[in-house]
C-alpha positions as CSV (number, residue, x, y, z in Angstrom):
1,X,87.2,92.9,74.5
2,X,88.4,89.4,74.3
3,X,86.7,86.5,76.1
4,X,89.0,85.5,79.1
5,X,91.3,82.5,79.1
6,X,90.5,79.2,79.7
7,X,94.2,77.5,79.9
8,X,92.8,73.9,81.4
9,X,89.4,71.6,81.0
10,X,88.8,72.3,84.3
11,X,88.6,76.5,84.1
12,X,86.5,76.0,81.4
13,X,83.9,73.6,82.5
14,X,83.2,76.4,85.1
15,X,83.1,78.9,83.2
16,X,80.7,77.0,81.3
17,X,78.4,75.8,84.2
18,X,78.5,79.4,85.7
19,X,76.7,80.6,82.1
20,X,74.4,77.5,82.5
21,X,73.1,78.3,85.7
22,X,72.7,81.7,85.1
23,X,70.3,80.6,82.0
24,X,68.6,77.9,84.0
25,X,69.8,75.1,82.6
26,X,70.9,71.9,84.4
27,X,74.4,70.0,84.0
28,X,75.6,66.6,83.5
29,X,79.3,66.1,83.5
30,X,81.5,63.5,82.6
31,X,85.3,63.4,83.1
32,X,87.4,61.4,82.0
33,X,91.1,62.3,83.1
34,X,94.4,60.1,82.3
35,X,96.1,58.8,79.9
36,X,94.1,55.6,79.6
37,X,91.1,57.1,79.9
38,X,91.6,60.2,76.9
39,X,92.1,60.3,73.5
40,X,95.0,62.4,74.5
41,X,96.8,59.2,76.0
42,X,96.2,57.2,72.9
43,X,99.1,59.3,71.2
44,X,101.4,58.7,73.8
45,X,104.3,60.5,75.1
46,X,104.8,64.1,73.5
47,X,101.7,64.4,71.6
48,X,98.6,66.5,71.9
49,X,98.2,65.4,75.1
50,X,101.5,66.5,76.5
51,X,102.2,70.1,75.8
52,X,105.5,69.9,77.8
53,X,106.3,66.8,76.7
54,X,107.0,65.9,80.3
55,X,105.7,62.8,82.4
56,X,104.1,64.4,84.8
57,X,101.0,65.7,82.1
58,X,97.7,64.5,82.9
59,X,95.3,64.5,80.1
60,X,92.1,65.7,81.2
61,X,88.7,65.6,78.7
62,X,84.4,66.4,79.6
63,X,81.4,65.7,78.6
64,X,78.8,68.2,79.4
65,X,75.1,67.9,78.9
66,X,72.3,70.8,79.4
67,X,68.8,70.2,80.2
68,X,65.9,72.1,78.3
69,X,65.6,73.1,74.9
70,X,67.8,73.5,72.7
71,X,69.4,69.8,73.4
72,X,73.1,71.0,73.8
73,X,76.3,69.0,74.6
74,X,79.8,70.6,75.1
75,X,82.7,68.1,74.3
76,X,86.0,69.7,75.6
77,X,89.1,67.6,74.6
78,X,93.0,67.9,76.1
79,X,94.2,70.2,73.3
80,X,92.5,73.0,73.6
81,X,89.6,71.6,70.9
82,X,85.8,71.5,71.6
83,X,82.6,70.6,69.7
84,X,79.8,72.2,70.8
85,X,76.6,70.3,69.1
86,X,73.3,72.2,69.4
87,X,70.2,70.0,68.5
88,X,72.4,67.6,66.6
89,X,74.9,69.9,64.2
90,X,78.0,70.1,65.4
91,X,80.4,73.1,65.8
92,X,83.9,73.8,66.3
93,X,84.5,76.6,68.9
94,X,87.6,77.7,70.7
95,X,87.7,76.7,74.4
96,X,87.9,80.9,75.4
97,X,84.8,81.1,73.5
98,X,82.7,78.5,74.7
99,X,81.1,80.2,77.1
100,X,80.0,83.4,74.8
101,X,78.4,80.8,72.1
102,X,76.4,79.1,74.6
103,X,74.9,82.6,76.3
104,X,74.1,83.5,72.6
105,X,72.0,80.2,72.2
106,X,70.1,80.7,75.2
107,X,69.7,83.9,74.1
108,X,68.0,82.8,71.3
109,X,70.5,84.7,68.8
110,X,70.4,82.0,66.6
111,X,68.5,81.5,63.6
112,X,68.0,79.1,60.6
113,X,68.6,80.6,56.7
114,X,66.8,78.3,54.5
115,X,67.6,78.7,51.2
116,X,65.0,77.4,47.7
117,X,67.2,77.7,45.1
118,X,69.9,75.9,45.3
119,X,67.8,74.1,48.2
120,X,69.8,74.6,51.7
121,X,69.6,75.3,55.2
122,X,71.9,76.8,57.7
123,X,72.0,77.0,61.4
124,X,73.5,80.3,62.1
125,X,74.9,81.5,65.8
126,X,75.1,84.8,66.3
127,X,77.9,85.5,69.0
128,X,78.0,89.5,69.5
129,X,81.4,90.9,68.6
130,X,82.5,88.2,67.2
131,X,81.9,86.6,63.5
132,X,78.8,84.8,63.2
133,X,79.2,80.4,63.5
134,X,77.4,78.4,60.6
135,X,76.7,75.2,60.1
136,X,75.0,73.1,56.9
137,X,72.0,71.1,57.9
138,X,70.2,68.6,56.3
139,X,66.9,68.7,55.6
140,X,66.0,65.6,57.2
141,X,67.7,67.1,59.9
142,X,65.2,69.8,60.8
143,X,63.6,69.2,64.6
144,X,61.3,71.0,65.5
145,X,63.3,73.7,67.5
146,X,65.1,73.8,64.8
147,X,62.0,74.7,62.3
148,X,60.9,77.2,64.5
149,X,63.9,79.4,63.8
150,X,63.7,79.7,60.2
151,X,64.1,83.0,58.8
């Protein structure tokens, strides 16, 4: 079954919250809406940040931040992109399926593969019915949340 929609910021920093306070965790948000305010308004009139192409768009962007361990932040831009950056490495998530990645973190379904030979280490998110997120990390990298999910 697909993840519902999320067709605005707003629907989806709700959806998000909703999954954060059923996990306990605390929210800090940050909006920043308008065109001199987004990165969305920087392009101007027709671009990403105007899907219509009409005056009347208002780009709207968040910043979330989560209390608690792991240190999460959501970034949600106008265009449907957002970074979600668990303990410092950064994904790429579609907006629908935000809130899914973030119940599998604090559902502990992630896990680190480290690797000898060649030397590497991966940050793995584990998202059930969907295909696994991955993500390179440096060794220097490596807190100590991190460390303790080494498989």
């Amino acid at each position: 079954m697909p993840p519902p929609h999320l067709p605005t910021t707003q629907s989806a920093v709700l959806a998000i919250e909703a999954v954060a306070g059923r996990h306990g965790r605390t929210v800090r948000a940050q909006h920043d809406i308008g065109r001199d305010r987004t990165f969305a308004g920087l392009v101007g009139p027709g671009g990403p940040g105007d899907p219509d192409g009409g005056p009347d768009a208002i780009p709207h962007e968040a910043l979330l931040e989560f209390g608690g361990r792991p240190a999460v932040t959501v970034r949600l831009f106008t265009h449907d992109e957002v970074t979600v950056t668990v303990e410092g490495i950064a994904f790429d998530v579609d907006r629908d399926r935000v809130p899914g990645f973030l119940n599998a973190v604090w559902s502990d379904l992630v896990h680190v593969k480290a690797r000898t030979f060649p030397p590497s280490t991966t940050l793995i998110v584990t998202v059930p019915g969907e295909p696994g997120y991955r993500e390179g990390i440096g060794v220097h990298s490596l807190t100590p949340w991190l460390a303790g999910r080494i498989r």
